[in-house]
C-alpha positions as CSV (number, residue, x, y, z in Angstrom):
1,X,80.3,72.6,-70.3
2,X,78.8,76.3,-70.0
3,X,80.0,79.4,-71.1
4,X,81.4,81.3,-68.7
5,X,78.8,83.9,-68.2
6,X,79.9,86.3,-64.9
7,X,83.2,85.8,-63.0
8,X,83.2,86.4,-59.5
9,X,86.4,86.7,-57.5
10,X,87.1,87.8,-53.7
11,X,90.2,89.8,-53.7
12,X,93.4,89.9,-51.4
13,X,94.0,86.3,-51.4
14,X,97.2,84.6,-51.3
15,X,98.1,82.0,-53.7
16,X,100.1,78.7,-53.2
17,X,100.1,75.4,-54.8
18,X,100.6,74.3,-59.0
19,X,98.6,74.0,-61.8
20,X,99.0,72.2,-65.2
21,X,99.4,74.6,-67.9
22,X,96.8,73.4,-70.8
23,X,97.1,72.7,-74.3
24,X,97.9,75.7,-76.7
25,X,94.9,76.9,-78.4
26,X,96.9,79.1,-80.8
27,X,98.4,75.5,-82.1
28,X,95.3,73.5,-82.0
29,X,93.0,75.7,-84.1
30,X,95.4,75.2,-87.7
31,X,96.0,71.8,-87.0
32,X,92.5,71.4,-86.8
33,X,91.8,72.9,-89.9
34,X,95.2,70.8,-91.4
35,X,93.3,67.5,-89.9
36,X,90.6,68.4,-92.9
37,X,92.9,67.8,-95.4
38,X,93.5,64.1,-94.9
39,X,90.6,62.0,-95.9
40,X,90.4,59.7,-92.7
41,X,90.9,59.6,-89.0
42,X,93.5,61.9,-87.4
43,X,94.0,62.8,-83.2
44,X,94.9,65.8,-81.3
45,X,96.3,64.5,-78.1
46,X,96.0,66.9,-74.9
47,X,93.6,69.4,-76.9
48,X,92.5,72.1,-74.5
49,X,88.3,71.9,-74.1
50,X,88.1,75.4,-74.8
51,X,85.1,77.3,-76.8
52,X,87.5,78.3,-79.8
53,X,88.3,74.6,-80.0
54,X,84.8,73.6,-80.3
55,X,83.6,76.3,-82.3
56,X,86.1,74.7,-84.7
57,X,84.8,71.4,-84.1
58,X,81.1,72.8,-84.8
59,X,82.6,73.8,-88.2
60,X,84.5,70.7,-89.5
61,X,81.3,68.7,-88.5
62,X,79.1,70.9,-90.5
63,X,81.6,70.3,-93.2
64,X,80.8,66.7,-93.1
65,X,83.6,65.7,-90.6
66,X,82.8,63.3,-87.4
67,X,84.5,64.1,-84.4
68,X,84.7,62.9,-80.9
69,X,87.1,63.4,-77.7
70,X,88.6,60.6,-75.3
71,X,89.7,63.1,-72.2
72,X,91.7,65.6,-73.8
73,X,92.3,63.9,-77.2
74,X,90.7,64.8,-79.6
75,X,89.5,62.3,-82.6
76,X,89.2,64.0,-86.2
77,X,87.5,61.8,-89.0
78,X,87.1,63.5,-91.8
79,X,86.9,61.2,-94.3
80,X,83.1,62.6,-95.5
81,X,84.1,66.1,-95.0
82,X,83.3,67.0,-98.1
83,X,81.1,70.6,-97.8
84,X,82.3,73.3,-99.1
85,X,80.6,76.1,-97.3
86,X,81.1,77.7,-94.0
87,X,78.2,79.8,-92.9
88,X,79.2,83.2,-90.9
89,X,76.8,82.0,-87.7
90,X,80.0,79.7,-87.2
91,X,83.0,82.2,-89.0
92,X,81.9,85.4,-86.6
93,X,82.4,84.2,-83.6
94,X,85.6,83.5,-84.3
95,X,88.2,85.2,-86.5
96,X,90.8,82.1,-86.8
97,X,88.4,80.5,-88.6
98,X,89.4,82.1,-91.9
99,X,92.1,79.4,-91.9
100,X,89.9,76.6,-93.1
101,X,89.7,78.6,-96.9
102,X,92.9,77.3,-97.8
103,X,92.4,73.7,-96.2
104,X,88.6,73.6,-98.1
105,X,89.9,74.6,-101.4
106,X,92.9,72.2,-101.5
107,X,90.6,69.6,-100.6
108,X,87.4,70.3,-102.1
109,X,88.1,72.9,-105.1
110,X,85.4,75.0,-103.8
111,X,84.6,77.1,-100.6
112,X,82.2,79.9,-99.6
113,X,83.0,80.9,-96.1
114,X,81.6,83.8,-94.0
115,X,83.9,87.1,-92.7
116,X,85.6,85.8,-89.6
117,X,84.9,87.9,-86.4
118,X,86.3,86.9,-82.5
119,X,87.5,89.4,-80.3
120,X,87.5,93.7,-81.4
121,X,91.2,94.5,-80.5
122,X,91.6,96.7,-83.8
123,X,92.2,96.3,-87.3
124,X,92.6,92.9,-88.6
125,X,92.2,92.3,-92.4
126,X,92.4,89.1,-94.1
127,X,93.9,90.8,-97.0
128,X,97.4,88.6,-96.7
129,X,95.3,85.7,-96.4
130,X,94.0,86.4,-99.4
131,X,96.7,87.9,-101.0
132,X,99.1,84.4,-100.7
133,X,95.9,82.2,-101.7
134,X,95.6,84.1,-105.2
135,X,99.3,83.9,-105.9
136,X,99.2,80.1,-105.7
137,X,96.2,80.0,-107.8
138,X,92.8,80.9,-106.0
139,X,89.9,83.0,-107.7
140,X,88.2,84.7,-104.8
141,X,85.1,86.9,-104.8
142,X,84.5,89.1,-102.0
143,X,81.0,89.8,-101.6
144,X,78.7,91.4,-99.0
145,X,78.3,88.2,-97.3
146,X,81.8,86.8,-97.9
147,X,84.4,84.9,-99.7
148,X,83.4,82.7,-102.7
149,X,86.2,80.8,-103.8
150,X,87.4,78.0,-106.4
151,X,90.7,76.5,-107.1
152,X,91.5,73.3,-109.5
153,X,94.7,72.4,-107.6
154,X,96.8,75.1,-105.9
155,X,100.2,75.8,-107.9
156,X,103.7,76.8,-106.5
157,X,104.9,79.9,-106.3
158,X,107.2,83.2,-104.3
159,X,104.6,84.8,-102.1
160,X,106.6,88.2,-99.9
161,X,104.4,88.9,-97.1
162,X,104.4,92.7,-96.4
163,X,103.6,92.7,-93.1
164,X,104.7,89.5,-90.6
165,X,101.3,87.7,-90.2
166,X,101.1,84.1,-88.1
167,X,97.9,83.4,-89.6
168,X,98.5,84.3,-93.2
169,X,101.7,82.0,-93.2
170,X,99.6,79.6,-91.6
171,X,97.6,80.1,-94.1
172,X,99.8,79.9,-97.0
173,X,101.2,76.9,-95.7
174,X,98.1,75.1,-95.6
175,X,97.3,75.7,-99.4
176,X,100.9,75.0,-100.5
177,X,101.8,71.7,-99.2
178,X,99.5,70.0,-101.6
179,X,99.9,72.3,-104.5
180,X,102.1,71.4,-107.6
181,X,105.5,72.0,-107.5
182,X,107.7,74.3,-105.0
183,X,106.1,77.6,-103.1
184,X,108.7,79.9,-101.2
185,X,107.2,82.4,-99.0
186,X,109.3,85.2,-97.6
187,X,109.0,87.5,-94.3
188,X,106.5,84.7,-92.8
189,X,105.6,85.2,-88.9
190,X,108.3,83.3,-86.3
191,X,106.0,82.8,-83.6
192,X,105.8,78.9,-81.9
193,X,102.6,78.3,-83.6
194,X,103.8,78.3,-87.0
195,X,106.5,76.4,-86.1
196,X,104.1,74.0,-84.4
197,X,101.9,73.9,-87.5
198,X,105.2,73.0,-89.6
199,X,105.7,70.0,-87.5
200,X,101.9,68.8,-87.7
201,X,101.6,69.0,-91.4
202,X,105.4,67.6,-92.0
203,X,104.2,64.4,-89.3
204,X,101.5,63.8,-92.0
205,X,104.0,63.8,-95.0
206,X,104.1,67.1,-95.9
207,X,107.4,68.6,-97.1
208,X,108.4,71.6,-95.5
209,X,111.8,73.9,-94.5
210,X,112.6,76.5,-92.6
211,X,109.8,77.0,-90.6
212,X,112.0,78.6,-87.7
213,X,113.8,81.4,-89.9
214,X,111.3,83.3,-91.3
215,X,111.7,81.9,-95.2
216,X,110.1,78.8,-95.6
217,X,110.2,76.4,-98.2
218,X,107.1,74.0,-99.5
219,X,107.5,71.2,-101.7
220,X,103.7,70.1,-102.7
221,X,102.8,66.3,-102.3
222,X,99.6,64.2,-103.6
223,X,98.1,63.8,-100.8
224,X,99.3,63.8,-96.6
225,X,98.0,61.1,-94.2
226,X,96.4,60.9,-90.9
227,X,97.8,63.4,-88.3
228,X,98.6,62.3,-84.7
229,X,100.2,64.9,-82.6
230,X,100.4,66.1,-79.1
231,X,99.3,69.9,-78.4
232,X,102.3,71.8,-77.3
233,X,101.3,73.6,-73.9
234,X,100.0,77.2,-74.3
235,X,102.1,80.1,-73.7
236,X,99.8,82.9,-73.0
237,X,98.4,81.1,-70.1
238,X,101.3,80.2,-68.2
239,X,102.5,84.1,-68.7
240,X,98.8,84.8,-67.1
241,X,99.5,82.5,-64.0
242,X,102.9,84.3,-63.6
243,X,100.8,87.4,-63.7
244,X,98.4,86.2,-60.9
245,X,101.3,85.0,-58.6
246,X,102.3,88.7,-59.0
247,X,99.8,90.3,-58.6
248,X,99.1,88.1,-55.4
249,X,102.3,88.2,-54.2
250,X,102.5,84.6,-54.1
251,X,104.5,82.0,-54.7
252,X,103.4,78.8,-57.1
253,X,104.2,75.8,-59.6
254,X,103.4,76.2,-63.4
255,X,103.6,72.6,-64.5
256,X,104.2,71.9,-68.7
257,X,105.4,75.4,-69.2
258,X,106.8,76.4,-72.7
259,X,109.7,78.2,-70.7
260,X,112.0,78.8,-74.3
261,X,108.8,81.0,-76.0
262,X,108.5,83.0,-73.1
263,X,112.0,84.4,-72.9
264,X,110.5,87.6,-73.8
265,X,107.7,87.8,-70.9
266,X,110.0,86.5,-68.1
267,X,113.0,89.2,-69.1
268,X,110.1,91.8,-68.3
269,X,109.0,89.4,-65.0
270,X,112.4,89.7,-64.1
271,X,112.4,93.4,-64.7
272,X,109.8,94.1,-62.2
273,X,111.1,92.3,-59.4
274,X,109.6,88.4,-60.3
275,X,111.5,85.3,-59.7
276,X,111.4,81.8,-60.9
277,X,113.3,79.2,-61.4
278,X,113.2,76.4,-64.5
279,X,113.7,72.8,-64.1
280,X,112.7,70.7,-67.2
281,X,109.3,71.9,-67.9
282,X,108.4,73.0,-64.5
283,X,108.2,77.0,-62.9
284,X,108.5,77.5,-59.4
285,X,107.3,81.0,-59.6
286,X,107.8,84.2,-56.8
287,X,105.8,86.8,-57.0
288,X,106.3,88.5,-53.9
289,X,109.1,90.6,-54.8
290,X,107.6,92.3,-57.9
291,X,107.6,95.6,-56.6
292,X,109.3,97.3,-59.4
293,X,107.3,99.8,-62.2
294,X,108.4,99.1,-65.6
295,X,109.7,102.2,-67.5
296,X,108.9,100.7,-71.2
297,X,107.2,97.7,-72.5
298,X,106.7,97.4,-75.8
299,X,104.5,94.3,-77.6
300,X,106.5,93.4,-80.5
301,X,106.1,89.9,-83.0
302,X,107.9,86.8,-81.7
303,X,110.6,86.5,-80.2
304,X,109.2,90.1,-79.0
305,X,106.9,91.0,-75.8
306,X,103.8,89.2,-76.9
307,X,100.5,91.4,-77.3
308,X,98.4,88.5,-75.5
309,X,100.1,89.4,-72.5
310,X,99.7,93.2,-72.5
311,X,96.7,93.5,-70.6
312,X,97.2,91.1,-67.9
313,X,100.8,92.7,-67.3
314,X,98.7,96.0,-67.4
315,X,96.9,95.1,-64.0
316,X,99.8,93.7,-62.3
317,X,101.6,97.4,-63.2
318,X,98.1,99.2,-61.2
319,X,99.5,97.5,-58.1
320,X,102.7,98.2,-57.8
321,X,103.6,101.9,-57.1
322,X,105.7,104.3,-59.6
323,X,105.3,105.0,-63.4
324,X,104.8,102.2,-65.9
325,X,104.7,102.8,-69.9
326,X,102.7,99.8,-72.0
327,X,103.2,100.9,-75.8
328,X,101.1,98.5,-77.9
329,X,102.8,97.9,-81.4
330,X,100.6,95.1,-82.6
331,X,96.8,95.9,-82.1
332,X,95.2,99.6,-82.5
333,X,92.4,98.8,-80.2
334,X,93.6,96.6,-77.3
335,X,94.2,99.0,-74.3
336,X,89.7,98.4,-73.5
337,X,91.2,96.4,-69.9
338,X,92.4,100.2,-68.8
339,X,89.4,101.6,-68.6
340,X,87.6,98.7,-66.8
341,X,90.5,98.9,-64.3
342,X,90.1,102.6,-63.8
343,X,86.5,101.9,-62.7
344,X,88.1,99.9,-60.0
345,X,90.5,102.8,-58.6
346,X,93.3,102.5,-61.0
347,X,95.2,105.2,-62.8
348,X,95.7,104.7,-66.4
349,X,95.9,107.2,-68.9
350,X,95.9,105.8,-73.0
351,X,97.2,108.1,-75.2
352,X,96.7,106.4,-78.9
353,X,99.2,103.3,-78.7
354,X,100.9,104.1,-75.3
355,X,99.4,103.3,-71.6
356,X,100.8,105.1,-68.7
357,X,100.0,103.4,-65.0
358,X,100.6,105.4,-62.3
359,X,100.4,102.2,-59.9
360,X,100.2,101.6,-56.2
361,X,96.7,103.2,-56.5
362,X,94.0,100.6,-54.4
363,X,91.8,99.0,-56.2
364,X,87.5,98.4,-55.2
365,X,85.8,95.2,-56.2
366,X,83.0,96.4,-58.5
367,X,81.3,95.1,-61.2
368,X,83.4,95.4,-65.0
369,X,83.0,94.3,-68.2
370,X,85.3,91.7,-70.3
371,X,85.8,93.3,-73.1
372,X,88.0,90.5,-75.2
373,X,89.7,87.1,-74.3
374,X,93.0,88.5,-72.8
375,X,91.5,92.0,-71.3
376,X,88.9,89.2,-69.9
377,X,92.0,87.2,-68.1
378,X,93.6,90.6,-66.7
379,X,90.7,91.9,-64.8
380,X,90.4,88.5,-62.8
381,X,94.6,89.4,-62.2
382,X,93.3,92.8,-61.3
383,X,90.4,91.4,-59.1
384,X,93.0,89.7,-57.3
385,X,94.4,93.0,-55.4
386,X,90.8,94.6,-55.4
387,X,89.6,95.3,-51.8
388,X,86.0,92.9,-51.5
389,X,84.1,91.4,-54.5
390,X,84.6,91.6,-58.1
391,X,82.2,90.8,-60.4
392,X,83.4,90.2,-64.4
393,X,80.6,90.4,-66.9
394,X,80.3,89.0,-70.5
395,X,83.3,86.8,-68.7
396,X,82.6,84.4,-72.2
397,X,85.4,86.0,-73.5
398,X,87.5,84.4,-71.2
399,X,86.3,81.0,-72.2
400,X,87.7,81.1,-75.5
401,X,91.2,80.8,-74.5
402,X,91.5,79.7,-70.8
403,X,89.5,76.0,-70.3
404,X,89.9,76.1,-66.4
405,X,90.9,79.8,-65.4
406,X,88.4,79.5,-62.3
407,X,89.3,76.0,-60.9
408,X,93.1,76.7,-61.5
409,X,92.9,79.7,-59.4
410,X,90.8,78.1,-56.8
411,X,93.2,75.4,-56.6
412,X,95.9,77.9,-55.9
413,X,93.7,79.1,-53.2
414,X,91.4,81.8,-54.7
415,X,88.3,82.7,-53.8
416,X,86.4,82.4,-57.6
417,X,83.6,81.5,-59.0
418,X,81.5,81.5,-62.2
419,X,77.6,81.4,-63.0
420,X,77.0,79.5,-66.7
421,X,75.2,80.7,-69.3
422,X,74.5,78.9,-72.8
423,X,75.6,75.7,-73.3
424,X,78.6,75.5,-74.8
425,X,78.9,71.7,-76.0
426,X,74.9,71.1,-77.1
427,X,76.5,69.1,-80.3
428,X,78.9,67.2,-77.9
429,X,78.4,63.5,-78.5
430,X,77.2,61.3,-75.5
């Protein structure tokens, strides 16, 4: 598989047809990392082939782990995995992959891992992270280079998170369900994946409450055995296909849809003139009536308006006419879609943490730049209602999070196509 180097799309198509939604990449990554902590074979079944998903991969081999995929499961072994560092040629290209310090050092007492980096949408500390592994016992020495940690055996304890956080709860769950004695942590993030993660680590005989509420409650066990679990289908695409249907104007079938964690998204849908209609799993999705601006959107934590789905609501707003207001509560930096959208006739003024799209403005196929994953996914939405040819650059972005964003569409009838750059699998196994 290649990196998705440039995006082309052909705009004022119609779409029809459906598409399976993929495997969740927000839910894959941690239980990834969790995988680590059982010394033997686990499986991911329906793991989306994504670039984030490898990347990990690329890590827990280097860590000592063998790995290999049957379609879309894929096979953990990681009863060698017993390296300690991470280098940052693996940890900066993507920032989730501060999760493994927790799973390292309650496996293998020791772990020096790089800074993360992934995608610049605005301030993004680890300091929680780092925060909840010190309260159950961690020493941790930031340096230039990064993180130099050691802990004997992680201990129990009350961690309050500040601020929500899905990773830092992630995190702290990771280190706690093998520490000694009980951990308690307090204002943890509500969002799926966490939940997800819960169900993961409890399937491997971890002992966990309350993942759901917001307080959850960790009593640590010896050791947790091999993991077998089925991906849970990923949210943020399916709200991207509802985006494409209308911004199309089209009507289409999202197959494997997590309809319950997108109550949020489809209220707004609904808002703007969208229909669908639910039936066990399955979307059948009209986009031909969303006609309507929206007055206020505001990206909140889960159960909220989710931040990953900003940008691509952003370009369906440029097409429909009246006065839209995006105000961005999550990330400082994520509004860098607008100004590759007003390169392509749109009208979007960003004012600090607020967006203003004066829609119904046409829109001129011209070469733009992904800026990040999700931005990435909303200028194919907005190439969708461009007059001609759109061409996406740096569209590797896009890869990270979407494993078949170009056959999907051209399935649904789009006229799409990529050029590949780097290889993206050169450690895949024959």
């Amino acid at each position: 598989m290649k990196i998705l180097d440039e995006i082309h799309v052909m705009g004022k198509c119609s779409l029809s047809g459906e598409i399976f939604i993929q495997g969740s990449k927000n839910a894959a990554l941690p239980m990834m990392a969790a995988s680590l902590m059982h010394r033997g074979l686990s499986v991911l079944k329906g793991c989306p082939k994504i670039s984030d998903v490898f990347c990990m991969e690329e890590i827990l081999r280097s860590l000592g782990a063998v790995t290999w995929w049957e379609d879309h499961d894929l096979y953990l072994d990681c009863t060698d995995a017993d390296k300690t560092e991470i280098p940052e040629v693996y940890t900066g290209r993507m920032r989730s992959s501060v999760i493994l310090l927790g799973a390292v050092l309650a496996r293998n007492k020791r772990c020096r891992i790089g800074y993360p980096g992934g995608c610049i949408i605005g301030k993004r500390p680890i300091d929680l992270h780092l925060m909840a592994l010190r309260t159950l016992g961690a020493d941790i020495c930031e340096t230039v280079s990064g993180l130099d940690a050691e802990c004997i055996r992680f201990r129990g304890g009350e961690i309050f998170f500040e601020k929500s956080s899905v990773g830092a709860t992630q995190q702290a769950m990771l280190a706690a369900v093998l520490a000694q004695g009980e951990t308690k942590l307090y204002n943890c993030a509500k969002e799926p994946e966490v939940f997800w993660l819960g169900r993961y680590l409890k399937s491997m005989g971890a002992v966990i409450e309350g993942e759901e509420t917001g307080e959850i409650y960790i009593r640590g066990v010896r050791e947790l055995g091999p993991g077998k679990y089925t991906i849970p289908p990923d949210r943020i695409v399916a709200g991207t296909y509802l985006c494409a249907a209308a911004a199309a104007k089209s009507e289409i079938v999202l197959r494997n849809v997590p309809e319950g964690e997108l109550k949020a998204f489809l209220e707004v849908y609904q808002k703007i003139g969208g229909q669908y209609e639910a039936n066990g799993g399955t979307l059948k999705v009209n986009g031909k009536r969303a006609v309507r601006p929206a007055e206020l959107v505001e990206t909140e934590t889960y159960p909220g308006f989710p931040t990953d789905l900003q940008a691509p609501l952003m370009a369906v707003l440029t097409g429909i006419s009246g006065k839209s207001v995006i105000r961005e509560r999550i990330f400082d930096q994520r509004f860098g879609s607008a100004f590759q959208m007003n390169k392509m006739g749109a009208d979007i003024v960003v004012n600090g943490d607020e967006a203003v799209i004066r829609g119904g403005r046409p829109l001129t196929g011209i070469t733009v730049q992904a800026g990040d994953l999700r931005g990435g996914a909303a200028l194919i939405i907005a190439a969708l209602m461009a007059e001609g040819e759109t061409c996406i650059t740096q569209a590797g972005f896009i890869s990270r999070g979407y494993e078949h964003i170009c056959r999907d569409l051209q399935a649904l009838g789009c006229e799409i196509w990529q050029s590949a750059g780097e290889d993206l699998r050169i450690y895949e196994k024959k």
